[in-house]
BADREN-935486 format. One line per 8 residues: number of its first residue (from 1); their letters; for each residue y, z, x of N, C-alpha, C, O. Coordinates in pm, 1 decimal, decimal comma, padded with zeros to 6 digits. Layout:
REM residues N
NUM = A = Y/Z/X/Y/Z/X/Y/Z/X/Y/Z/X  ...
REM end
This chain:
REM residues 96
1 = XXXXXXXX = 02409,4/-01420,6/-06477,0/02488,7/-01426,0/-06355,9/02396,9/-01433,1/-06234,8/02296,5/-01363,8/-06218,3  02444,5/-01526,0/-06152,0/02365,6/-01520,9/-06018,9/02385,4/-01339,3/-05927,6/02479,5/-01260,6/-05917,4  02259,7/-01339,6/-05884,7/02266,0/-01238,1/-05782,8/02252,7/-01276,5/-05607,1/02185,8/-01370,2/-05563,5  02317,3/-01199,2/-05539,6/02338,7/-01248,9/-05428,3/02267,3/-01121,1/-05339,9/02295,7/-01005,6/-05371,8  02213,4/-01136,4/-05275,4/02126,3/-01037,2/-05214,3/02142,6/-01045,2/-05019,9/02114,9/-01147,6/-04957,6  02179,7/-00947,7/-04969,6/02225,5/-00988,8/-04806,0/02121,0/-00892,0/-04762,9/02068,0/-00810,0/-04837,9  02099,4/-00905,1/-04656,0/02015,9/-00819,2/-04583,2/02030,9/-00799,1/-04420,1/01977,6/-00883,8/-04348,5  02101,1/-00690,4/-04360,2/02153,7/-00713,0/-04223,8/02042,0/-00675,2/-04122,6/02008,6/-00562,0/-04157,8
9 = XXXXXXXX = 01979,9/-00704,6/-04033,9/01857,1/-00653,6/-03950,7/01911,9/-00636,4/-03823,0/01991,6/-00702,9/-03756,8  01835,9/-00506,1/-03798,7/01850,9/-00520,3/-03666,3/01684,6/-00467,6/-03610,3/01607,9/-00380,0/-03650,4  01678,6/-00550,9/-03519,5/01530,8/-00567,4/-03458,5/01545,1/-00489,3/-03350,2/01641,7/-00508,3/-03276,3  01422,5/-00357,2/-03314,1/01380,4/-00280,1/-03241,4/01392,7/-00336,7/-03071,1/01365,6/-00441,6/-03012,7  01437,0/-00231,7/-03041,0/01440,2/-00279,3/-02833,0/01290,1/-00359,9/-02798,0/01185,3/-00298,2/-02779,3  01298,4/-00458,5/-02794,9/01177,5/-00473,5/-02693,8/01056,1/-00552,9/-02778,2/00938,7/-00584,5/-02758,8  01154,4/-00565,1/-02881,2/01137,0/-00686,4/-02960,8/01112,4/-00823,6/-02920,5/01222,9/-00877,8/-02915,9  00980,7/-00943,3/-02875,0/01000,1/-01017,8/-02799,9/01027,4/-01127,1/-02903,6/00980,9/-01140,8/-03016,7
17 = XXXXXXXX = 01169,6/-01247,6/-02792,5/01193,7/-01377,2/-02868,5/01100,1/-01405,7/-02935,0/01093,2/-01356,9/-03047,8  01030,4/-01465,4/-02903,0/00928,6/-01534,5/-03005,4/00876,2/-01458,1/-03140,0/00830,1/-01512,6/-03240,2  00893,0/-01331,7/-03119,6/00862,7/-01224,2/-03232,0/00916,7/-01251,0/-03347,7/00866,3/-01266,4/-03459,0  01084,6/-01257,4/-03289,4/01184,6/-01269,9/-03370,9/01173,2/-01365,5/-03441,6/01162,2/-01354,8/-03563,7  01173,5/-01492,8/-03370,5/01205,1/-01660,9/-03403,3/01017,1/-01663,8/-03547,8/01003,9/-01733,2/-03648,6  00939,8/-01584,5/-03502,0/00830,0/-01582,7/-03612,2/00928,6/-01494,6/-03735,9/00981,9/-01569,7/-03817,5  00947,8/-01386,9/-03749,1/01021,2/-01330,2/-03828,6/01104,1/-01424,8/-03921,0/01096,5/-01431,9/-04043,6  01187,6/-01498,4/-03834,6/01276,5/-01607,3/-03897,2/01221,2/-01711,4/-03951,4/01276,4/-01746,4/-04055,7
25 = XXXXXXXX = 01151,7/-01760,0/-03925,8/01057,2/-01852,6/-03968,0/00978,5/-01811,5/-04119,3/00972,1/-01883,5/-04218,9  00940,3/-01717,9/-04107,6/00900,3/-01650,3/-04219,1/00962,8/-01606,2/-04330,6/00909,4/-01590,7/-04440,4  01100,7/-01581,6/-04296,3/01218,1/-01528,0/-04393,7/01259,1/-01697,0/-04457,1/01289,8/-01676,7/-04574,6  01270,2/-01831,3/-04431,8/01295,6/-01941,6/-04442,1/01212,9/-01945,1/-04564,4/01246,7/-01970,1/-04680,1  01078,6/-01909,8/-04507,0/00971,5/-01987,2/-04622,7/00931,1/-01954,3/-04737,1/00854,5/-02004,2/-04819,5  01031,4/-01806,7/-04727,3/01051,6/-01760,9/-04880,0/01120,1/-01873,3/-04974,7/01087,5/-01881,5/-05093,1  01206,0/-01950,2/-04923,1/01281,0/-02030,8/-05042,7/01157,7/-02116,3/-05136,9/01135,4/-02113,1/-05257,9  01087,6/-02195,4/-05020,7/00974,7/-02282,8/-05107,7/00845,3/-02217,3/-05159,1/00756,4/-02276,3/-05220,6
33 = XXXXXXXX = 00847,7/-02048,4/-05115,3/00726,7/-01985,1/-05173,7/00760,0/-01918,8/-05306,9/00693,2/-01938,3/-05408,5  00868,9/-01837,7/-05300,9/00894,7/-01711,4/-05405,6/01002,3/-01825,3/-05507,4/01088,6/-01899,0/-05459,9  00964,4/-01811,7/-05665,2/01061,4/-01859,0/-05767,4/01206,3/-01822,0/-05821,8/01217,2/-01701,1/-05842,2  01282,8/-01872,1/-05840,8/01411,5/-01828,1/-05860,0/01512,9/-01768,8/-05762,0/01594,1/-01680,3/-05788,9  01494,4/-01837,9/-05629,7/01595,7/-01840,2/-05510,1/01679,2/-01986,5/-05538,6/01626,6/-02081,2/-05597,1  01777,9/-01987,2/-05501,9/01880,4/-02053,8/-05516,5/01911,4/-02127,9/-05407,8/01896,3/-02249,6/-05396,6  01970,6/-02025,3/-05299,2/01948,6/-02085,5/-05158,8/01934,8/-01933,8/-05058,4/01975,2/-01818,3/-05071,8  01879,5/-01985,4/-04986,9/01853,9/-01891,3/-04865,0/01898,0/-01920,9/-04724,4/01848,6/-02010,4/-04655,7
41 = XXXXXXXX = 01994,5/-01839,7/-04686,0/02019,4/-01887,4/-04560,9/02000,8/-01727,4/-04414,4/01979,6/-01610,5/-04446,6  02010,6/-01757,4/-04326,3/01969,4/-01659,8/-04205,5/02041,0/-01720,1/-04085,9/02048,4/-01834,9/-04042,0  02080,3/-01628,1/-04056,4/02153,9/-01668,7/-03897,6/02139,6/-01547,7/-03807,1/02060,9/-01454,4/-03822,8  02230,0/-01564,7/-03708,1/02231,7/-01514,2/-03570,2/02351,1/-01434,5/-03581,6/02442,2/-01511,0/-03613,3  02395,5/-01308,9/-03569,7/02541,4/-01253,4/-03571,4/02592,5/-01309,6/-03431,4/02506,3/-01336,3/-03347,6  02722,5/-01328,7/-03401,1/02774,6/-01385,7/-03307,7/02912,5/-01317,7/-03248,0/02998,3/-01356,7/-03168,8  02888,2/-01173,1/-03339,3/03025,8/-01136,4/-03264,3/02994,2/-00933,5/-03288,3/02918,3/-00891,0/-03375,4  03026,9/-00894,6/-03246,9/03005,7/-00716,8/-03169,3/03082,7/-00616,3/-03314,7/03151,1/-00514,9/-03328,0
49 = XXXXXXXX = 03037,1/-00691,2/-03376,7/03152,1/-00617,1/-03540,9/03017,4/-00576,0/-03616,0/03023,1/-00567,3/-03738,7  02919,5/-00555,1/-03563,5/02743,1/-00524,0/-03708,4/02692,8/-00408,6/-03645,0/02608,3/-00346,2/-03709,1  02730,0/-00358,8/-03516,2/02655,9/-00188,0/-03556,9/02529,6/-00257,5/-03489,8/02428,1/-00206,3/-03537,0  02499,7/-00356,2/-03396,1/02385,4/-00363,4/-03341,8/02293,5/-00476,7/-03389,8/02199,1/-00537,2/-03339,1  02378,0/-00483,2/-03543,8/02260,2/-00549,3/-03654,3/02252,8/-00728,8/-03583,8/02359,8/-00786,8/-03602,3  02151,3/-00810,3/-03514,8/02178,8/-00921,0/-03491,9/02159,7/-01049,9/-03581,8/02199,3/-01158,6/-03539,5  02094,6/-01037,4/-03715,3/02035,9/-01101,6/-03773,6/02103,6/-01084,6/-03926,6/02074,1/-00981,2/-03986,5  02197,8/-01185,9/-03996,7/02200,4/-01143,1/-04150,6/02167,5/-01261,3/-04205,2/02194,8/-01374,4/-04165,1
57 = XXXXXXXX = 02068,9/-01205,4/-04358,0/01992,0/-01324,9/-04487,3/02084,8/-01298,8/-04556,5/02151,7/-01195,4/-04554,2  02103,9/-01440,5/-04661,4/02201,3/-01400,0/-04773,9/02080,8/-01537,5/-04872,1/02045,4/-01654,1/-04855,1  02063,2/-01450,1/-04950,9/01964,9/-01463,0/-05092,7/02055,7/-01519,8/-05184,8/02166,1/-01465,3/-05187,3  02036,3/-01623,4/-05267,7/02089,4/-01612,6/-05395,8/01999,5/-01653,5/-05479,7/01932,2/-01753,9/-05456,3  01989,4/-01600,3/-05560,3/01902,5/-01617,0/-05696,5/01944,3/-01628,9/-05791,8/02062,7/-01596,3/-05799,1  01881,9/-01677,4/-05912,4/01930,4/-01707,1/-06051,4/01965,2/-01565,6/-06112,1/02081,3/-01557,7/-06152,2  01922,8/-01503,6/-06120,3/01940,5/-01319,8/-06174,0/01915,6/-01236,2/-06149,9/01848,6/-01228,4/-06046,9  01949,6/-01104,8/-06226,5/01865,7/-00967,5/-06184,7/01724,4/-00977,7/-06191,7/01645,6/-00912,5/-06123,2
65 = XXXXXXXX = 01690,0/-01079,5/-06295,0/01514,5/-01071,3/-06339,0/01426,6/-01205,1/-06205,5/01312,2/-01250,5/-06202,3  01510,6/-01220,8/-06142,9/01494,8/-01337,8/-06018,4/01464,5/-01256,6/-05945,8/01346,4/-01238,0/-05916,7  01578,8/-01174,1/-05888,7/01546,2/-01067,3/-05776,1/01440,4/-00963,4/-05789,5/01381,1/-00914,9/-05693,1  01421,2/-00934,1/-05905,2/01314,7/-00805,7/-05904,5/01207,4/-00893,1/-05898,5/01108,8/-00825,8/-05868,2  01169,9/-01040,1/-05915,9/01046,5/-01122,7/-05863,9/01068,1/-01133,1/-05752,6/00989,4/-01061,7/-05690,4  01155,6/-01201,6/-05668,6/01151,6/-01156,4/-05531,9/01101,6/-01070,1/-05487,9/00990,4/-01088,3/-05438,3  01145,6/-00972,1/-05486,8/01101,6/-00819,8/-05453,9/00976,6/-00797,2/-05484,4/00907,4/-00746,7/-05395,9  00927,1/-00821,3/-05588,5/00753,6/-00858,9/-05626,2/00714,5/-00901,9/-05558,6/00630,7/-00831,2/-05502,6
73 = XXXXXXXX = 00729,2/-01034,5/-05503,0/00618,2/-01132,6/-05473,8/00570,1/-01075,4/-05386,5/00614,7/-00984,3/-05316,8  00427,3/-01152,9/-05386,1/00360,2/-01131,7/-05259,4/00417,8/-01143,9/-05117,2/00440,0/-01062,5/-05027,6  00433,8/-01279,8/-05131,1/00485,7/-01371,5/-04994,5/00609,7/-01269,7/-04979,9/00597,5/-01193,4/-04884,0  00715,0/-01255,5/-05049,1/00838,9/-01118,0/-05013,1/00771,1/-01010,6/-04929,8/00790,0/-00983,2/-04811,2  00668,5/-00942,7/-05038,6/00627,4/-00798,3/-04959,2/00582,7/-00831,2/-04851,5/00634,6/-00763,4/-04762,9  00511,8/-00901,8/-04814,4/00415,5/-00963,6/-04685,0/00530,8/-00989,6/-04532,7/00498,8/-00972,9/-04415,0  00663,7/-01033,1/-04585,6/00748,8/-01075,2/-04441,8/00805,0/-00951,2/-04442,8/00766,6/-00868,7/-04359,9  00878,6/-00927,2/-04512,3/00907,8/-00795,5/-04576,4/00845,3/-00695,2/-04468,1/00898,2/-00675,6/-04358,6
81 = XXXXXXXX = 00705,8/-00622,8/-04518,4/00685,7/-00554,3/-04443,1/00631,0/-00564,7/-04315,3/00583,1/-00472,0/-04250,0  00644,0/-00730,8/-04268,6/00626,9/-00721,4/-04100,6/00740,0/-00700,1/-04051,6/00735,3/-00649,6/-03939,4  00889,3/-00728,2/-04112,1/00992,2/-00713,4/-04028,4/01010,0/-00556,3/-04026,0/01048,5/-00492,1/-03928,3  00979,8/-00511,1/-04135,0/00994,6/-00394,6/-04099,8/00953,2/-00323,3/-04030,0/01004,6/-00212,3/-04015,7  00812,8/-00374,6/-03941,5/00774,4/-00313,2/-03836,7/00844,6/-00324,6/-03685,5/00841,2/-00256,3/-03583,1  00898,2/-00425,9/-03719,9/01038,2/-00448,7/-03602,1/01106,6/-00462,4/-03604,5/01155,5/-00539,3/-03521,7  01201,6/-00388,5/-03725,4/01331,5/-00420,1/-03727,1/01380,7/-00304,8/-03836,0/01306,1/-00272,4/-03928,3  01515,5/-00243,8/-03817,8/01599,2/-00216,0/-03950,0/01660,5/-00278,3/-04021,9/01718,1/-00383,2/-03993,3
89 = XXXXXXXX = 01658,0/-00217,9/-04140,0/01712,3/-00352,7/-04226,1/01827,2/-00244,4/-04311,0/01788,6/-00130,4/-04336,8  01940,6/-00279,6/-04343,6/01984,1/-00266,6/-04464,5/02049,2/-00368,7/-04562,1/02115,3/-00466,8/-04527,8  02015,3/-00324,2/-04708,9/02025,2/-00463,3/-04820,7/02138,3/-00430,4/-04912,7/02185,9/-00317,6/-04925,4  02164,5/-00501,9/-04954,7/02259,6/-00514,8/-05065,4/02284,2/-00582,1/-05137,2/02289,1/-00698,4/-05097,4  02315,9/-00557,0/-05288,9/02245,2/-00673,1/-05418,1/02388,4/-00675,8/-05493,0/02472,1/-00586,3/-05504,0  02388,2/-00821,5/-05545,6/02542,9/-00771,8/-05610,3/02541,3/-00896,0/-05722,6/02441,0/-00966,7/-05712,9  02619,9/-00927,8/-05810,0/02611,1/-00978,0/-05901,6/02729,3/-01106,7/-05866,4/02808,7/-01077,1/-05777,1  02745,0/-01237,7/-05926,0/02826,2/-01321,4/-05876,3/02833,7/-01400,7/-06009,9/02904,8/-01500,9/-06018,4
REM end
């Protein structure tokens, strides 16, 4: 079964554009770096309903054994833990 993986961010006050737009850029290039993504998409929230969060990824991968490579990879841990230096994140993994 495919797994579908979301991830809602919300990026720290004072966070500059261009910071962000690198962030995003980086979350993209997971599709052609890390194996067994499906499609990857990222946008902009556009409406006052996320708790602050401005930013949601939605992952899909071939499986559970897809995602826990995700979560491995290098290139993952590497954007991974820059956003996390500017941003909160919460994730959620689900089966489809």
């Amino acid at each position: 079964m495919a797994i579908t993986h979301i991830v809602w961010i919300k990026f720290n006050h004072g966070v500059a554009d261009t910071r962000i737009a690198e962030h995003i850029t980086a979350l993209k290039s997971l599709k052609d770096n890390v194996p067994g993504i499906i499609e990857l998409s990222i946008g902009e929230n556009f409406t006052d309903r996320a708790d602050g969060h401005s930013h949601g990824l939605v992952v899909i991968l071939d499986d559970k054994t897809a995602l826990a490579t995700y979560l491995a990879h290098p290139n993952h841990v590497e954007v991974a833990t820059a956003l996390r230096e500017d941003a909160t994140l919460m994730a959620l993994d689900f089966e489809t």
